[in-house]
N, C-alpha and C positions, 0 to 999 in steps of 0.2 A: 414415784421418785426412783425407786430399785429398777424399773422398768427404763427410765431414761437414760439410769448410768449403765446399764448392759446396751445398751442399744449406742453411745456414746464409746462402749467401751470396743466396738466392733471395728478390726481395720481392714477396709477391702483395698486388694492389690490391684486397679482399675490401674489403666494407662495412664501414667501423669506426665509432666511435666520435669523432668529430672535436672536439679541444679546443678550438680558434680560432672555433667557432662556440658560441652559443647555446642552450643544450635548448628553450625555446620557439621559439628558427631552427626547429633539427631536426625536433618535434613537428609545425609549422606546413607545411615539406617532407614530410612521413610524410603528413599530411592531403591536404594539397592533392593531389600528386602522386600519391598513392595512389588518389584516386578518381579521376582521369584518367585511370591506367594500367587500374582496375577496370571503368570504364563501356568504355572497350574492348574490353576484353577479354569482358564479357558481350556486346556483341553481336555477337562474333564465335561463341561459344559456345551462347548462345540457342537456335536449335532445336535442338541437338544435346540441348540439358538436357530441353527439353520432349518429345524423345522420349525419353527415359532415366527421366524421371518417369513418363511413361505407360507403359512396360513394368514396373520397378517395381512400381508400384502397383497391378497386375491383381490382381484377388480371388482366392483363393486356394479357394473354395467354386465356382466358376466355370472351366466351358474357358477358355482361354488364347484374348484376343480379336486378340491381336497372335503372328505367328507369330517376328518379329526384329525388327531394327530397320530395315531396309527395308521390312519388311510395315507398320512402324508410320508410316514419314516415307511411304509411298501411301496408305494409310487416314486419314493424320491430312489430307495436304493435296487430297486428294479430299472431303475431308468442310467442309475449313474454307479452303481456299486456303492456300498459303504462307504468307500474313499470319497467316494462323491458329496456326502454330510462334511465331508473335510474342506471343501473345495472354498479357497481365497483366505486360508488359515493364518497367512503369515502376516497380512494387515491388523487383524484380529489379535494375534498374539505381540505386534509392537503397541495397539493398541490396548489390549489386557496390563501389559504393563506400563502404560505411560496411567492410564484409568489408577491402578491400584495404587501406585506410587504417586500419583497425586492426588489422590482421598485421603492417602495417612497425609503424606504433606499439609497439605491442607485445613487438615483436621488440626494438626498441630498446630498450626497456625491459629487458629479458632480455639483454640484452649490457650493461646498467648495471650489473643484481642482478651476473650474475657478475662483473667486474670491483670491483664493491664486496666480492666477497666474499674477496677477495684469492686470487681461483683463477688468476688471469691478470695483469701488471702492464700497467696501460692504455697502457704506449709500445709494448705489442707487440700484434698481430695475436691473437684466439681461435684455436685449433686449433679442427678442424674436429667434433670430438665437443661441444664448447660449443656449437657454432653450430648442430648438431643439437636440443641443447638448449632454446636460445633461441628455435629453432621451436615447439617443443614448448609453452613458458610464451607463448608470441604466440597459437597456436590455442587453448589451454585459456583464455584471458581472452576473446579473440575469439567462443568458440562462445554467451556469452552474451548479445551484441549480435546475434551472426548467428540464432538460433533462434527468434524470432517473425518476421523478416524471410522466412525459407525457410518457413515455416507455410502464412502469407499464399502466396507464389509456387507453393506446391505442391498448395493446395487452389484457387487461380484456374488452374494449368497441366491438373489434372483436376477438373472439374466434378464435382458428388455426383451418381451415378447413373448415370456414363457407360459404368461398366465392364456394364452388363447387357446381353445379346447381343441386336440386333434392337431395340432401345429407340431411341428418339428422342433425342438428346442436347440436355441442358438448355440455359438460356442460359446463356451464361458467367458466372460471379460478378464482383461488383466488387471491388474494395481493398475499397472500404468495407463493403460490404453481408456479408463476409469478414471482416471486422475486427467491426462487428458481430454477427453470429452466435456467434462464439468468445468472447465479453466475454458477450452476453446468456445463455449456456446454460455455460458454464466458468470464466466471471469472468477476473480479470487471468492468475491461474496456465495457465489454459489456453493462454497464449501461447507458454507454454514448454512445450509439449506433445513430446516426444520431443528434450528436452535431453542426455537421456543418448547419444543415437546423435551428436549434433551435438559434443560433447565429445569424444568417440570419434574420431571421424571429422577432427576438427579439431586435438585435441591430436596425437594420430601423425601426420591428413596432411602437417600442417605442419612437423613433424620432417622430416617428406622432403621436402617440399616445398623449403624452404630448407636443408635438407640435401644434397639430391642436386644441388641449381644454385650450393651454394658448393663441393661436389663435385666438379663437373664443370669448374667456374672453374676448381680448384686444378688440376685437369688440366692443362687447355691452357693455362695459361699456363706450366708446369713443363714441356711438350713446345712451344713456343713461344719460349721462352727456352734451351730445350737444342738448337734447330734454329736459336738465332742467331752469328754467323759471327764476333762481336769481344764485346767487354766494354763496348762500348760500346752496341751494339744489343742486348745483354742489359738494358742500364740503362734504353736508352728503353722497352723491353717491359714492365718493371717498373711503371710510371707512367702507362700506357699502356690505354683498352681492348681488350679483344681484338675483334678483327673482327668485324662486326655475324654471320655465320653461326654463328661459335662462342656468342654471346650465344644467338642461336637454340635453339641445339643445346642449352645448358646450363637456359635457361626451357624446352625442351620437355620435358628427362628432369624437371626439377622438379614438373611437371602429369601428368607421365604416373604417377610414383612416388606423387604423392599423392592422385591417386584409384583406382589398380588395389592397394595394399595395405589400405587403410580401406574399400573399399566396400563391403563387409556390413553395417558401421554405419550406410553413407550407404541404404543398400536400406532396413533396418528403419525408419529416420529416418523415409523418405518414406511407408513404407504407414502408421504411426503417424499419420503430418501429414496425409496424404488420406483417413483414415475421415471418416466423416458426424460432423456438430458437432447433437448433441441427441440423437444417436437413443436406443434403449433399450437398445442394447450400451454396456458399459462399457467405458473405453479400456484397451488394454492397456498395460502395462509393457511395455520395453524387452526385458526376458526374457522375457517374455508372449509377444511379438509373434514375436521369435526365433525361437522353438521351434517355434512355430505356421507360419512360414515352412520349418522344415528339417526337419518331418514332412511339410510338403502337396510339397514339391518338390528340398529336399536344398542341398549344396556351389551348385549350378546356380540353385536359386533365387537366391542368398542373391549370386550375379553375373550377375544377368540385368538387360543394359541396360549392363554394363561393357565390354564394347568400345567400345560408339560413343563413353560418355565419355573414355574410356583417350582415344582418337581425337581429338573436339574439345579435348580437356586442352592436346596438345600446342599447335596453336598460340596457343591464348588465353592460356597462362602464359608461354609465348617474347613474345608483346607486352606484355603487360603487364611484365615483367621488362626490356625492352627500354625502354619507355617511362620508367617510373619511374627505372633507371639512368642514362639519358639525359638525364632534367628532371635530377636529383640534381646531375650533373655537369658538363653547359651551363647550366641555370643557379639557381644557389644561392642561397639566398634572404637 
């Protein structure tokens, strides 16, 4: 019984739903803030993505032109300089924040449906399988928005033709001249050319994603609040953020969860989005592409290039998570 009233008596500061403000406050914070926290956080990210897309996307009829992912970051920046891991940034980073700012969006959203649905009474806090949830309905609305934006970034990150051994490597494409090709030879639909992996990849990641970092909140603040010495410093803990490392700690397990469980989807995605726009193969299906990846190279293909992002994940989600907490709660719009 004593056990249930300390466990009852515990209040964590999880993101909620806030009465006293606005839903267009809220929406106008979810935007704003979210692409501040997202243009950060990609260019923290960046060349890690653009060698993770270039190992990915090696042809599958062809040796393997990267041996890892340090064979790929000496070959990429002997070939093109450092700047060159930067190259087609600016898609990416309107991208990064239309992605961030419509996750939180999103998400909020998804904490309305449930609370409307009367699964939770709005004075109280979601348990933490909602809030799984509520990642869940953020990535599946998101991957809509996000799936011609990653197109664009993954067919300017590998140029058509670069994967052939000994070749001269093209010049790089532009936004537009990218944008155009895929309209001129695919029409509007072909922007959404490998929707299915991006759906995939977004509706689960983001289950973990903000899953495993309101996870890990619950954590430390429940061993934070059991390490305080009165009732008193239990109450400011409660109200209270937890110390900018555990913030850390809690956005890195968020990015690390959600690109090492999905990345199979996110792999098929990308060779999908970097085939040639016109040629005389026809694009595969999502199942097409698959298969065809877990005959030529197996479990290994189908995670090749997922370390370094597992790696970059970490601290680009801890900032961004950092950031956007932070704007939320210094200062409110």
């Amino acid at each position: 019984m004593a056990a249930k009233e300390a466990e009852a008596a515990v209040v964590l500061p999880l993101r909620s739903t806030t009465q006293t403000k606005s839903s267009a406050m809220d929406a106008i914070e979810d935007i704003l803030y979210g692409s501040l926290a997202g243009i950060i956080g990609k260019y923290i990210e960046y060349p890690f993505d653009t060698v993770k897309v270039r190992l990915q996307s090696q042809p599958d009829h062809l040796p393997l032109r990267y041996t890892g992912p340090l064979d790929c970051f000496r070959q990429s920046i002997k070939a093109d300089g450092f700047l060159g891991l930067y190259r087609g940034i600016s898609a990416p980073l309107f991208g990064a924040a239309a992605e961030t700012s419509c996750l939180f969006f999103f998400e909020r959203m998804g904490r309305e449906a449930v609370y409307s649905s009367g699964f939770c009474p709005r004075d109280r806090l979601l348990p933490l399988p909602a809030l799984w949830f509520t990642g869940a309905f953020s990535g599946a609305f998101t991957s809509v928005v996000l799936t011609p934006i990653e197109l664009v970034k993954c067919k300017i990150q590998v140029p058509m033709g670069s994967g052939a051994a000994g070749a001269k490597p093209p010049q790089a494409p532009s936004i537009m001249s990218v944008i155009r090709d895929v309209y001129k030879h695919e029409g509007l639909k072909g922007f959404w050319h490998g929707q299915m992996g991006t759906f995939l990849r977004e509706s689960g990641g983001c289950a973990a994603w903000f899953g495993a970092k309101e996870t890990t909140t619950k954590m430390f603040h429940l061993l934070n609040q059991r390490a305080a010495k009165s009732q008193t410093e239990k109450d400011a803990l409660a109200t209270e953020a937890l110390p900018l490392w555990q913030q850390a700690v809690a956005g890195a397990s968020a990015g690390m969860s959600y690109n090492f469980l999905f990345f199979p989807a996110d792999t098929v995605k990308s060779r999908m989005q970097t085939s040639p726009v016109g040629g005389t193969r026809q694009n595969r299906t999502f199942m097409q592409e698959g298969r065809a990846l877990w005959h030529q190279h197996g479990l290994r293909g189908l995670y090749r290039g997922c370390g370094i992002t597992v790696l970059r994940s970490a601290p680009s989600s801890a900032f961004i998570f950092i950031v956007y907490d932070g704007l939320k709660r210094h200062f409110p719009l």
